[in-house]
C-alpha positions as CSV (number, residue, x, y, z in Angstrom):
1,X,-26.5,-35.0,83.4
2,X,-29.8,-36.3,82.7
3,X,-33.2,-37.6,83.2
4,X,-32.9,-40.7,85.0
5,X,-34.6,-40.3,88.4
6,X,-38.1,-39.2,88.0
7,X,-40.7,-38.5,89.8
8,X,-40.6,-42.2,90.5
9,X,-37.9,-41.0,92.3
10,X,-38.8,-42.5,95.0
11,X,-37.7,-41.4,99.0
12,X,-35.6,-44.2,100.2
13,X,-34.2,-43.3,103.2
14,X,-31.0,-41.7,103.9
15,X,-30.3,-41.4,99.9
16,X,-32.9,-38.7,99.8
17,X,-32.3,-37.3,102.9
18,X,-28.5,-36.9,101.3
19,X,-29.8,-35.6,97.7
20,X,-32.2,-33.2,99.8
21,X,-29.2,-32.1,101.6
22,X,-26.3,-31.7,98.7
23,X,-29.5,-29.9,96.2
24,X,-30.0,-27.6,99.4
25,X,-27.1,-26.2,100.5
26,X,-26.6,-24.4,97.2
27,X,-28.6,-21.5,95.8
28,X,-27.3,-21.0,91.9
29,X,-29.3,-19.0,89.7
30,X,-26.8,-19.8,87.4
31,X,-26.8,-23.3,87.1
32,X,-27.6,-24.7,84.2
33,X,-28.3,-28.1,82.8
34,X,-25.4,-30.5,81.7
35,X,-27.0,-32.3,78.5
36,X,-29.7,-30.3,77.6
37,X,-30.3,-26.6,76.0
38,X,-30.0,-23.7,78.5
39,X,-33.3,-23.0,80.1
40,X,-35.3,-20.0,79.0
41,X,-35.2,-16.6,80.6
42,X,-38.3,-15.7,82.8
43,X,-39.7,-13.4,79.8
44,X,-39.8,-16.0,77.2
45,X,-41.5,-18.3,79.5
46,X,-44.0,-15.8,80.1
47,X,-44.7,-16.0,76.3
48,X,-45.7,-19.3,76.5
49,X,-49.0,-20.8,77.5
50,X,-48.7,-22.8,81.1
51,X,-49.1,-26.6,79.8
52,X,-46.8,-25.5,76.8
53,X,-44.2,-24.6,79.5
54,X,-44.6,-27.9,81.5
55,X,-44.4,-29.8,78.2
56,X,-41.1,-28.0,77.6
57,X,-39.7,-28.8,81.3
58,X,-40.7,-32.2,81.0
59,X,-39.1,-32.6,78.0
60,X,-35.8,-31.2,79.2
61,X,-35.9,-33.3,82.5
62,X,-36.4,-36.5,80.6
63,X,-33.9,-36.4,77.9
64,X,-36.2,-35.1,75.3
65,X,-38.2,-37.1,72.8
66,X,-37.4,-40.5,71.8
67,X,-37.8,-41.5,68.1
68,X,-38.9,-44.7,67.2
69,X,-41.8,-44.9,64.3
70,X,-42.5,-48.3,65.1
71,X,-42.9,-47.7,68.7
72,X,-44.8,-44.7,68.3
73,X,-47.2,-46.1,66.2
74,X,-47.9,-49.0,68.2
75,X,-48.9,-46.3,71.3
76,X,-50.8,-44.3,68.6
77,X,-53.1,-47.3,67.5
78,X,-53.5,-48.1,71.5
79,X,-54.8,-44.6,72.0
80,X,-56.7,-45.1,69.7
81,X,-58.7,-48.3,70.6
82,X,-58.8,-46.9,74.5
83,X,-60.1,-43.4,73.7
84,X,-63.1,-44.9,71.2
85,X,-64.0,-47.4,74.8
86,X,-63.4,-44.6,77.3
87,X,-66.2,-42.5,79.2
88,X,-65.0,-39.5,76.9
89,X,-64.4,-40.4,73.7
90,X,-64.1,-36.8,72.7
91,X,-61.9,-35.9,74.5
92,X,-58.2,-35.8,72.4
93,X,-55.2,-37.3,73.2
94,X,-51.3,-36.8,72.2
95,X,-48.5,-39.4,73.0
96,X,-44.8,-38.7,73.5
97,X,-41.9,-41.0,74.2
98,X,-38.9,-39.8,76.3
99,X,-35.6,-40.8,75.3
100,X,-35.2,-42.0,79.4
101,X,-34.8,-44.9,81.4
102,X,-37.0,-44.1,83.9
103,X,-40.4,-45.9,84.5
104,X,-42.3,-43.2,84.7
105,X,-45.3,-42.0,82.6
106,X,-48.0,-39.0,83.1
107,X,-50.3,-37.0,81.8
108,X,-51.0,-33.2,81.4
109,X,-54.6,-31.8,81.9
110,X,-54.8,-31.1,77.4
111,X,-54.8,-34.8,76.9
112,X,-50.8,-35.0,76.1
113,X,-49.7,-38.5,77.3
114,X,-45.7,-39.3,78.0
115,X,-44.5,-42.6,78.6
116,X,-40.8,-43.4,79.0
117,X,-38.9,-45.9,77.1
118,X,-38.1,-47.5,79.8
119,X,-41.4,-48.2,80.9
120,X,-42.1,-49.8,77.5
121,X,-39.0,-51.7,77.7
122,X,-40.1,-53.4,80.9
123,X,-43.6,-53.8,80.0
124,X,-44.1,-57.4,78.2
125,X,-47.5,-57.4,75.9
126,X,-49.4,-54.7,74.4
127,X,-52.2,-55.1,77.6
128,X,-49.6,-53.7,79.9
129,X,-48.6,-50.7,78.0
130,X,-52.3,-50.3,77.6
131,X,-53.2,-49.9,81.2
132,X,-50.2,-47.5,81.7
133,X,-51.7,-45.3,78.9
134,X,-55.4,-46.2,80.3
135,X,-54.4,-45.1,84.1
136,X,-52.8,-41.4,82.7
137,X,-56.2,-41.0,80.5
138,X,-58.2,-42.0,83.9
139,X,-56.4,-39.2,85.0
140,X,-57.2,-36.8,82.2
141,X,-61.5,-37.9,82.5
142,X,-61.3,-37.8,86.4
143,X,-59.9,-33.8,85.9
144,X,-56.9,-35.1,88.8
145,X,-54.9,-31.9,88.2
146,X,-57.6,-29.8,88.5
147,X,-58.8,-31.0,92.1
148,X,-55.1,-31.7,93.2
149,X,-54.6,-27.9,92.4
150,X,-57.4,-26.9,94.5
151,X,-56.6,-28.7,97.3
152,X,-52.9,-27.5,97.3
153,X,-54.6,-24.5,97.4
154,X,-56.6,-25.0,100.8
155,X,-53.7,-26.6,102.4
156,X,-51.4,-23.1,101.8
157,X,-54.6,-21.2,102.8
158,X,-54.5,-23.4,105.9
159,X,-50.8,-22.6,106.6
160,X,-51.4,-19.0,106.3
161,X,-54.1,-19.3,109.1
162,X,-52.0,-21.3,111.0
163,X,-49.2,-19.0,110.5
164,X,-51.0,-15.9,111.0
165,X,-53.8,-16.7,113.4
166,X,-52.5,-19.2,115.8
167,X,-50.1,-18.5,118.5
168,X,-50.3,-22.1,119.8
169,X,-47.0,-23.8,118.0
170,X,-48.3,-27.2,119.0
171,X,-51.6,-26.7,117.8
172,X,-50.2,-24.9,114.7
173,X,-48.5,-28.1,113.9
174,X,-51.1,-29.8,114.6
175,X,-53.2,-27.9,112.2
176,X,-50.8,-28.0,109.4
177,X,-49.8,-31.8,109.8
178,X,-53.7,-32.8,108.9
179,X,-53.8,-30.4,106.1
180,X,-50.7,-32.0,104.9
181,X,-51.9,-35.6,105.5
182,X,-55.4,-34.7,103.2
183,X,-53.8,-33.5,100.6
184,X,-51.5,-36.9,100.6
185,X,-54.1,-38.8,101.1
186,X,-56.1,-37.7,98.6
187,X,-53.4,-37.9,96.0
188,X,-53.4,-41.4,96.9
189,X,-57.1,-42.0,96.4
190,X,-56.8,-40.4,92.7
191,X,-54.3,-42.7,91.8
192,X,-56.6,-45.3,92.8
193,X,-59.5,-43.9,91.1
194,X,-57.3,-43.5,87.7
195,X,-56.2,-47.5,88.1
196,X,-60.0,-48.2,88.4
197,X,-60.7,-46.2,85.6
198,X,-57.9,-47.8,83.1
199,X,-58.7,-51.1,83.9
200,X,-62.4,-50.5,82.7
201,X,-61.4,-48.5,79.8
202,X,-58.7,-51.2,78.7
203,X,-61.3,-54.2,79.4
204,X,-63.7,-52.7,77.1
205,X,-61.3,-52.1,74.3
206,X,-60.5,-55.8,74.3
207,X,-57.5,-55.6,75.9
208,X,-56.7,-58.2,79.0
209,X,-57.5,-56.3,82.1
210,X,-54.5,-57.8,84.3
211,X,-52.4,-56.5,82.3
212,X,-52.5,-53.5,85.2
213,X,-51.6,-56.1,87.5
214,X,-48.8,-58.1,86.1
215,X,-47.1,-54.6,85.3
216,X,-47.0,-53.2,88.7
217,X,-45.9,-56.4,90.2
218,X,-43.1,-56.2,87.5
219,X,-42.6,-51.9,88.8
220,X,-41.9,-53.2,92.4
221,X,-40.0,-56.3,91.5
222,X,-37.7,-53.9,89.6
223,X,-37.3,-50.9,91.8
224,X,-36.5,-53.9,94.3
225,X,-33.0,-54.1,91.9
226,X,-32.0,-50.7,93.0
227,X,-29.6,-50.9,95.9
228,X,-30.4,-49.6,99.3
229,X,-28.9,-46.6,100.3
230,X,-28.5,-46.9,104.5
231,X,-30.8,-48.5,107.1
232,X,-32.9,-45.7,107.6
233,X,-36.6,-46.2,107.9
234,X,-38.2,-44.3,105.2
235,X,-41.8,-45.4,106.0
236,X,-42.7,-42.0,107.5
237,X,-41.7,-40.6,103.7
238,X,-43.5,-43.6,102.2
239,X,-46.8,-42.8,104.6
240,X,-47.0,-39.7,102.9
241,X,-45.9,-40.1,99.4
242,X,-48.4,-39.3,96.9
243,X,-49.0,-42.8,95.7
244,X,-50.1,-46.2,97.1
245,X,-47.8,-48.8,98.1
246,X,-47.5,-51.4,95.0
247,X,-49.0,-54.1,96.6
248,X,-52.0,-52.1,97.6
249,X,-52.4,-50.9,93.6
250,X,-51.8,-54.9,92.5
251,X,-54.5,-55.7,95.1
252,X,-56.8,-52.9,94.1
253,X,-56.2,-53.7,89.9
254,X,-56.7,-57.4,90.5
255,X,-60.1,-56.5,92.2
256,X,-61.4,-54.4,89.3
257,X,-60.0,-56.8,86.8
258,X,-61.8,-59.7,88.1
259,X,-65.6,-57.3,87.8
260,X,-65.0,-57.7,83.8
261,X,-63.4,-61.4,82.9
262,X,-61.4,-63.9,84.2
263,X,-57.6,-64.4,83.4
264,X,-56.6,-65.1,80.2
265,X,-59.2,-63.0,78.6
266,X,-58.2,-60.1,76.5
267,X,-55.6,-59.4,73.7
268,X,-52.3,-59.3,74.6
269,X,-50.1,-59.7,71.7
270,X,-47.1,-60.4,73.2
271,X,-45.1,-61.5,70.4
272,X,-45.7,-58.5,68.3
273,X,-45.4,-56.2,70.9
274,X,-41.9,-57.9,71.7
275,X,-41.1,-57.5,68.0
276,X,-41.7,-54.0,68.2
277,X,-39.2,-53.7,71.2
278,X,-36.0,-55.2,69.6
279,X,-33.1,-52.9,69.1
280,X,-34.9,-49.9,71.5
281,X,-32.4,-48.2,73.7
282,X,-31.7,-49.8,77.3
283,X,-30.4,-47.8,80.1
284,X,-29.1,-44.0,80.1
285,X,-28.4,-42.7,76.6
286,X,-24.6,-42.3,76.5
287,X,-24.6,-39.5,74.8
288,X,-26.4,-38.1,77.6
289,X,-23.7,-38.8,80.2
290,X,-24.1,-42.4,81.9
291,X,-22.6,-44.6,84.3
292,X,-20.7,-47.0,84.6
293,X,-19.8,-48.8,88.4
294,X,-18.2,-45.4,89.8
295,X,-16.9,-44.0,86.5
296,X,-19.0,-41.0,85.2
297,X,-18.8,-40.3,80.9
298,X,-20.0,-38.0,79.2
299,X,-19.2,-38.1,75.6
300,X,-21.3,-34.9,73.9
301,X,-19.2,-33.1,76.8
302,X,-16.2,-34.8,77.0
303,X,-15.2,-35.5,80.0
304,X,-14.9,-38.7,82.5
305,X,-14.2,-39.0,86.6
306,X,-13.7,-41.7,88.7
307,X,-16.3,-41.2,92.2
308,X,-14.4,-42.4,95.2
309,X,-14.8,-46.7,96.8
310,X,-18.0,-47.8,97.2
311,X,-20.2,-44.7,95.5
312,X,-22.9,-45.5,93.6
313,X,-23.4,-42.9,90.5
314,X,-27.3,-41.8,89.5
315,X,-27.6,-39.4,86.6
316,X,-30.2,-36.6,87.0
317,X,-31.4,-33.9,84.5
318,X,-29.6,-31.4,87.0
319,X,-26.7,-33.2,88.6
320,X,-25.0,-36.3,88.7
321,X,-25.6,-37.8,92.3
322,X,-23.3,-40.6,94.3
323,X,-24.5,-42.3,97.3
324,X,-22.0,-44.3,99.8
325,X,-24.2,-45.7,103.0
326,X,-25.8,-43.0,104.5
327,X,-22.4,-41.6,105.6
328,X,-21.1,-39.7,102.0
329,X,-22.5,-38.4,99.2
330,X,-21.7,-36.3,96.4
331,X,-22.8,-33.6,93.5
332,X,-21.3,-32.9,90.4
333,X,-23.2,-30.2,88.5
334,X,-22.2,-27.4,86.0
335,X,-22.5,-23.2,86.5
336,X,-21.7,-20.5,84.0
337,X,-19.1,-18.3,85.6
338,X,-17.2,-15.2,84.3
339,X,-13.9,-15.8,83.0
340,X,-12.9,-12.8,84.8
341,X,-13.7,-14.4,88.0
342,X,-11.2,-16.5,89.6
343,X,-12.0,-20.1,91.1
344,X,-11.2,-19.2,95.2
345,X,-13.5,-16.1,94.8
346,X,-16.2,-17.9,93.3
347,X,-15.8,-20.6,96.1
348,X,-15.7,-17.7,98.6
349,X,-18.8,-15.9,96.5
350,X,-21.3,-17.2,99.0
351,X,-22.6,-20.0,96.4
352,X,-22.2,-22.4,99.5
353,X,-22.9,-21.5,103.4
354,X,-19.9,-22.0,105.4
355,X,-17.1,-21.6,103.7
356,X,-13.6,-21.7,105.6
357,X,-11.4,-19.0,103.7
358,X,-8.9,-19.8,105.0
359,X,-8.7,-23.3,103.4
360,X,-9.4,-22.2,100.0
361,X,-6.6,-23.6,97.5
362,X,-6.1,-23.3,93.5
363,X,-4.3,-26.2,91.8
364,X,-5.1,-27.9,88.6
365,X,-6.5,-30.9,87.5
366,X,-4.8,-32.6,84.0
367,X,-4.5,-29.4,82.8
368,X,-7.8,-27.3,83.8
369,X,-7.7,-24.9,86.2
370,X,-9.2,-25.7,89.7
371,X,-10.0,-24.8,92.9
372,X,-10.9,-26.5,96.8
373,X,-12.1,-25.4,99.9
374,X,-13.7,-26.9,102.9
375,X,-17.5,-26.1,104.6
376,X,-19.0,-27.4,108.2
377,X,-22.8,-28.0,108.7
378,X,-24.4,-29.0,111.7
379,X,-24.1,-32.6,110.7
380,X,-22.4,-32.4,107.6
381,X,-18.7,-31.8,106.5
382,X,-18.2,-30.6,102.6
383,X,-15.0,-30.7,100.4
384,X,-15.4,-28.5,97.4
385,X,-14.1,-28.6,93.7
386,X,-14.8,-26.0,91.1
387,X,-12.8,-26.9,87.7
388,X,-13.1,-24.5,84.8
389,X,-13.8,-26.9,81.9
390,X,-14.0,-24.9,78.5
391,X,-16.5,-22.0,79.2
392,X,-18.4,-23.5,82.0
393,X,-17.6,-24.3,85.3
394,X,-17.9,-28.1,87.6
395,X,-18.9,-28.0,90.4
396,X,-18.1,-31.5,93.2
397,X,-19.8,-31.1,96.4
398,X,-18.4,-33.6,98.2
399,X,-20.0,-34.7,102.0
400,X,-19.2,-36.9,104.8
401,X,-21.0,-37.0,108.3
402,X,-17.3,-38.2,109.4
403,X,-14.9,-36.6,107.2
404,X,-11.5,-38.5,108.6
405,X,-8.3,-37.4,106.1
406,X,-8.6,-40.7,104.5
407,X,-12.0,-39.5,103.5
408,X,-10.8,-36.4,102.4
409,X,-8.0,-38.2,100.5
410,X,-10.5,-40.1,98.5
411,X,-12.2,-37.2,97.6
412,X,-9.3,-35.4,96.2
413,X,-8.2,-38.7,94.5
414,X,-11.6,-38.8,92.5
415,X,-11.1,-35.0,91.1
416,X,-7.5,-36.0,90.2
417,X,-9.3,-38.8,87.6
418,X,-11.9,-35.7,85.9
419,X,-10.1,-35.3,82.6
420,X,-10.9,-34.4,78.9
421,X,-12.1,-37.7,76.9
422,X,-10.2,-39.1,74.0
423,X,-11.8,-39.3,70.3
424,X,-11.1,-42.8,71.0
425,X,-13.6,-43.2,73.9
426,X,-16.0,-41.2,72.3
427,X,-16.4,-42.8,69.7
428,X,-16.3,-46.2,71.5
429,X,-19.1,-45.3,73.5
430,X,-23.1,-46.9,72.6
431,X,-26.2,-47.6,74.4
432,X,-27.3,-51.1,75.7
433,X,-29.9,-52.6,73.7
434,X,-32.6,-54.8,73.7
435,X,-32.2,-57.6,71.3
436,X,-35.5,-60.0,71.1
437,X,-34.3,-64.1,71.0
438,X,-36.0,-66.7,70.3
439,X,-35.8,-69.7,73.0
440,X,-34.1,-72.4,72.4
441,X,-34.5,-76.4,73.1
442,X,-31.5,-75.9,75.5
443,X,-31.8,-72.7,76.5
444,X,-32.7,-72.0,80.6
445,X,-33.0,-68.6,82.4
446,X,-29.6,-68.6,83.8
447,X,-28.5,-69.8,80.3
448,X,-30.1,-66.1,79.0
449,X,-28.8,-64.1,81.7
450,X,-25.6,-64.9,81.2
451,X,-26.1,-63.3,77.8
452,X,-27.4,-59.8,79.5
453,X,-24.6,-57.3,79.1
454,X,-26.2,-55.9,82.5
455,X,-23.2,-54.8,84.9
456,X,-25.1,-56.5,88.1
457,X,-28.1,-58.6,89.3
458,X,-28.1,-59.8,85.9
459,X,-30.1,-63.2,86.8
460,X,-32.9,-61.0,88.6
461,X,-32.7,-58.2,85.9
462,X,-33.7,-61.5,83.2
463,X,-36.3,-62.1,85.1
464,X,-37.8,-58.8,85.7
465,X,-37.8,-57.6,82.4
466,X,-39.2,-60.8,81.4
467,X,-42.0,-60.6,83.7
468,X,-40.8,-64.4,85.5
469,X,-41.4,-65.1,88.6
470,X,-38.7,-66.6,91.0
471,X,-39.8,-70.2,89.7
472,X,-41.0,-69.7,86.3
473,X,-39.3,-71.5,83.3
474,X,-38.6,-70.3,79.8
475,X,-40.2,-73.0,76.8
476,X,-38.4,-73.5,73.5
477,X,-40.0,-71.3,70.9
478,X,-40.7,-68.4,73.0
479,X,-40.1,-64.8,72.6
480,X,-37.8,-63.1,75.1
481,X,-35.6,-59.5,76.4
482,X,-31.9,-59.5,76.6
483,X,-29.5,-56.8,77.0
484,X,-26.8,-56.6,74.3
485,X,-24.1,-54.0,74.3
């Protein structure tokens, strides 16, 4: 697939106890990327420089770089402005936009800055993108990487001790669970250092300093949108997740906007910035595989499945992930495999732990050639699919904790639906966009939302990307976000 989960990815529960498990149980040196170019061999990366290396993997794990002059520009001249107020204005900075829906933006140690267009979609006035850009160059001055690096460092030092030293297991734990919990901890206090930072550097550029603060209220009100994926209490992952909770960062980026001006000071330009927005690419980028309810396309590859009742579908960089409860899950990636080498021996090749011979089949699917067999975990119970699609190879890992044959009947029912696209569908296939309207003298927020061409939550979805409040009204003349297909 693609780039849609970042490193917001964010642990919730038993979905990433589930993505942990289905990415784990496989070790393929072969696998290879759906969307994006074949990675580079070992030696090649070796050629290259270590930042040029993670620009390159960032840009393969975020659909690349997303063109849009305007846009750009608009980032360029905010560099700009925050670099000239900032406590190194020699340092030099680079901006990149990544043609992914993600919120997500960061910042390598040389001063290259990436921000998503989806975090620029959601953001609503030039003082919020500011403080996004602000916060990764407060990360840049503060020399984050460096330190984070050094204390990763200690911690595996620590483990080694531990490890060799120790003969205590509780104390070894013990040992290695506080190493563990400084290095989290500190990550934590860096990203409130860098908030700190922004909102000084974009309050002396003449920007409005809440900006920070309106746009992390608007982060948590839309990651609120996502579904929830099982009852599981994920606070032990949260506890030691490498950044604050959101309301902690609004709490801390209201206090330092308050030490420069009151609200309502600052440029925000929200009209032009909105200006700048219309027509940008909403959602996954089709021709990067996307979903839609439970039905996978991918147009540049050709091919469509149906997952099985009740999945939810999330497109990664590596695999395309679905989620039922915390009870099933599923992976569909790609491997090269020789021609030469049939379907049940490459299920029986020890890609996957577990594998019961015995119930290794070979059918086909629409026409392709295709293969199934069944593995056992402690908890887990796998159905297999490998279907050889042109020269490559797809792989469905299918999982239930309670895999009854109706279970294993829906599985086979969704590899019956993987087939070869039409032209027709191809070509029928286009990104969401936003499209910038003017409010009118009858228009009301439900009135909008009924416009968004959003499949769900389309009310709250208004709302969010509009930066309005549960209570908050639209006013006739006003610039505003839709979704138009």
């Amino acid at each position: 697939m693609t780039a849609t989960l970042t490193t917001e990815d964010r642990a919730r529960g038993v979905a990433f106890a589930l993505v942990v498990l289905l990415a784990g149980c496989t070790s393929t040196p072969d696998n290879k990327q759906v969307s994006l170019p074949v990675p580079q061999t070992s030696a090649q990366a070796e050629m290259q420089p270590a930042e040029e290396r993670e620009h390159l993997r960032i840009l393969a794990s975020y659909g690349g770089i997303y063109e849009n002059a305007r846009l750009q520009a608009t980032i360029e001249k905010a560099v700009d402005r925050l670099v000239a107020a900032s406590e190194r204005p020699d340092l030099k900075y680079k901006a990149s936009i990544l043609n992914s829906p993600a919120i997500n933006a960061f910042a390598l140690p040389n001063g290259h800055l990436y921000i998503t267009r989806g975090l620029i979609a959601l953001a609503n006035d030039k003082a919020e993108l500011a403080s996004v850009l602000a916060h990764e160059m407060g990360h840049v001055i503060a020399r984050h990487a460096a330190i984070r690096e050094d204390q990763a460092r200690q911690a595996a030092l620590i483990g080694h001790v531990v490890s060799d030293v120790l003969s205590d297991p509780q104390m070894g734990a013990l040992a290695l669970a506080k190493s563990k919990l400084t290095l989290a901890s500190f990550s934590r206090a860096q990203e409130f250092e860098a908030d700190g930072i922004g909102v000084g550097i974009s309050a002396r550029a003449g920007f409005d300093p809440f900006g920070a603060s309106r746009f992390l209220t608007d982060m948590q009100r839309n990651a609120d949108l996502k579904p929830a994926a099982g009852s599981a209490d994920a606070r032990g992952l949260d506890f030691l997740a490498s950044h604050p909770a959101t309301p902690d960062r609004v709490k801390n980026a209201l206090a330092n906007a308050r030490q420069f001006s009151g609200p309502g000071a600052g440029e925000r330009d929200r009209a032009e910035y909105l200006g700048g927005l219309d027509g940008v690419v909403y959602g996954e980028d089709p021709s990067e595989g996307f979903a839609r309810g439970r039905r996978f396309l991918h147009p540049k590859l050709g091919f469509t499945f149906l997952a099985p009742p009740g999945f939810s579908l999330d497109n990664t960089a590596q695999a395309v992930l679905g989620l039922k409860g915390g009870n099933e899950a599923m992976r569909l990636d790609v491997v090269s495999v020789p021609a030469e080498q049939s379907l049940p021996d490459y299920l029986k090749s020890g890609w996957i732990e577990h594998v019961d011979s015995t119930s290794v089949e070979e059918f086909t699917v629409n026409g392709f050639t295709a293969a199934t067999a069944t593995a056992a975990g402690d908890e887990w119970s796998f159905r297999l699919f490998a279907v050889r699609f042109g020269s490559d190879v797809y792989r469905f890992i299918f999982a239930a904790k309670n895999k009854t044959p109706q279970v294993d009947r829906s599985f086979r029912e969704s590899i019956e639906t993987f087939r070869r696209m039409s032209l027709q569908e191809s070509e029928q296939v286009h990104p969401l966009h936003l499209k910038i309207v003017t409010v009118g003298p009858n228009d009301t927020v439900e009135s909008l939302a009924r416009r968004m061409a959003t499949a769900d939550h389309a009310l709250d979805r208004f709302r969010v990307l509009n930066g309005l409040a549960a209570h908050d009204r639209v006013k006739p003349g006003e610039k505003v976000k839709i979704v138009v297909d």
